[in-house]
N, C-alpha and C positions, 0 to 999 in steps of 0.2 A: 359744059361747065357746071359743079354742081357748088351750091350754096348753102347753108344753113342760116337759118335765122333765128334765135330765140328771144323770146317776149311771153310775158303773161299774160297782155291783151290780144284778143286777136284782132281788134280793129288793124291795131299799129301793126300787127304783123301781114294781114290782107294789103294797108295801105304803103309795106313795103314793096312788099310784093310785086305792087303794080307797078313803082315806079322801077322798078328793078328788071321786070317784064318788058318795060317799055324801049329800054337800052341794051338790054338781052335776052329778046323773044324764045330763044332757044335754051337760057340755061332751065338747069332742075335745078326748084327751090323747097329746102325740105325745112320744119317749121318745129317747132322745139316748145313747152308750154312754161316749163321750170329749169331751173339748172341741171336737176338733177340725170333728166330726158336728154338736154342738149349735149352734158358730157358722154354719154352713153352712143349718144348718133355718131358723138365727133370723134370718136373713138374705133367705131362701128365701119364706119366711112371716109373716104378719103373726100373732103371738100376744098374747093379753093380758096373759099373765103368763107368765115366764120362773122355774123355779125351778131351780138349779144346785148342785151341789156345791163346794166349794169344792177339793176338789184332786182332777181327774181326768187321765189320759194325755191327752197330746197339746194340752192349753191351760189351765194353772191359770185355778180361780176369778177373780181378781184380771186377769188377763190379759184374761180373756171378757169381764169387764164392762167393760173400758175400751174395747176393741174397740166392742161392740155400742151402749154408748153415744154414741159417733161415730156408729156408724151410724145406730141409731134410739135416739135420746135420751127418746123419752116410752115407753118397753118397762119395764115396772115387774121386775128382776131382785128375788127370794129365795133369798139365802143358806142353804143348810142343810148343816152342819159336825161333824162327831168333835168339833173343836176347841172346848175353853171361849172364849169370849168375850172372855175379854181377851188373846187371841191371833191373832183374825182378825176380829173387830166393825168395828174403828174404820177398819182397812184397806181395806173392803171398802164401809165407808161413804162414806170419802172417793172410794173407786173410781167411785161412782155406785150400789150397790147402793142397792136400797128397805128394807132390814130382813136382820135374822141371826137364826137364828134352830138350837140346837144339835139334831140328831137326835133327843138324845133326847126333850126337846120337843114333837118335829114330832106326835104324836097331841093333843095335846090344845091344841099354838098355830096348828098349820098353818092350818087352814079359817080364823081370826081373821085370821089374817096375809094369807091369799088377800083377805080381803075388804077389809081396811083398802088392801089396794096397789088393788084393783079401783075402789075409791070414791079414788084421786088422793091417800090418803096414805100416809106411809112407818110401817111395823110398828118398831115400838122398845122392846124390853123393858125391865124395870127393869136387869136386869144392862149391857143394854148402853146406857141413858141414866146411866148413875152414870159409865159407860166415858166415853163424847163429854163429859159433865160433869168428869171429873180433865181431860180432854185439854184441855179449852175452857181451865179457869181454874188448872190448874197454872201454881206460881211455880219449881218446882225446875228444874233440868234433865231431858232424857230419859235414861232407860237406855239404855244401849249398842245394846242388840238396836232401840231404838226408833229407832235413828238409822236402822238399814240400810234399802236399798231393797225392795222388793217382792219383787226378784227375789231380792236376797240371803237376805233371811229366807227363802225357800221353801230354797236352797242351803244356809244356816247349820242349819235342820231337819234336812235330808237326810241332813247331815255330824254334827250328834248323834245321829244316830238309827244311825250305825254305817256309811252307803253310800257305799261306793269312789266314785271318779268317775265310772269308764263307767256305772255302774247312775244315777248324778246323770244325767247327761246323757242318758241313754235316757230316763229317767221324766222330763225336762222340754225334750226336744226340744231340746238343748242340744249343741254338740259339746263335746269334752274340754276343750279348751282354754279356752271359753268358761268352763265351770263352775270351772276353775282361777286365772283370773282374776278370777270372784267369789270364788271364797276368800281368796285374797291380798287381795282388797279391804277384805273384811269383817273379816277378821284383824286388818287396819290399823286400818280403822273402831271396834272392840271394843278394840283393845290387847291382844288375845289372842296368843299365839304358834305354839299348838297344834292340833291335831284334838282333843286330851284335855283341852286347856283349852276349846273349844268343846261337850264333850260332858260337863264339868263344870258350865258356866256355865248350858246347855241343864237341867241338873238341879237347880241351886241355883233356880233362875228359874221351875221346873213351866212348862217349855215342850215339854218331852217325858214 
């Protein structure tokens, strides 16, 4: 059985490793540093199971898996994420992911999760089946943040979170201009006016 795993740490990626080792002494696991490395492997390679980070240099989460899915649509991707769940689950499921699943987590759901993708279905926790459940049969409308695009939301992050442009655009493969016209977009989209009003809303919302 062969595996990929991508992360930009290598602890997290050693300390998958082993618990992955431990349930499957025999598989080969091959280790991926950026997005950019990982689509190139998953491409390169036939794996049985792809597990990804969700925001790494050079190809967010969300990006890889729409990609790879084009490419090889029966590649079973897991999500593993900083982020609570109801910040990147649903995203990520509609992307094509098989399951989400948060770091902290990952010791005692991972091997569960490796298996349920291995056996043809998708890993879905309670937290994030209550998620796809509000999404499915919500009568209200979306928050604001819900409207924006993929891209935006990773941009509207960036810009709570305090990061000029050029640093946006470096960390997402972006030029300036490009990230400046997600902002302006997303501004519009939210009704916000500010970077301070994005970095307020980002805090009333626990999206940062």
């Amino acid at each position: 059985m062969k595996i990929l795993i991508g992360d930009d740490h290598s602890v997290v990626r050693k300390g998958l490793i082993q618990i992955l080792k431990e349930a499957y002494p025999f598989a080969t696991i091959t280790e991926a540093s950026d997005g950019a490395q990982m689509f190139k492997l998953a491409l390169k390679e036939k794996f049985e199971i792809i597990i990804s980070d969700i925001s790494m240099p050079g190809r967010s989460g969300i990006d890889f898996i729409k990609e790879l899915k084009d490419a090889q649509p029966k590649t079973p991707v897991l999500i593993l994420s900083i982020h609570p769940a109801e910040q990147y689950a649903l995203r990520t499921i509609k992307a094509g992911a098989s399951g989400y699943i948060n770091k902290e987590s990952a010791p005692e759901e991972l091997i569960i999760a490796v298996q349920q993708l291995l056996n043809g279905k998708k890993f879905i926790t309670e937290d994030v089946a209550e998620i796809l459940f509000d999404y499915r049969f919500q009568t209200s409308g979306k928050a604001p943040h819900e409207i924006l695009s993929n891209r935006e939301f990773e941009v509207f992050k960036l810009i709570a979170q305090g990061k000029a442009t050029l640093q946006i655009a470096k960390e997402l493969s972006l030029s300036a201009n490009t990230v400046s016209t997600y902002k302006t977009r997303l501004l519009d989209k939210m009704n916000l006016k500010s970077v301070s009003d994005i970095t307020r809303y980002a805090l009333e919302n626990n999206i940062i």
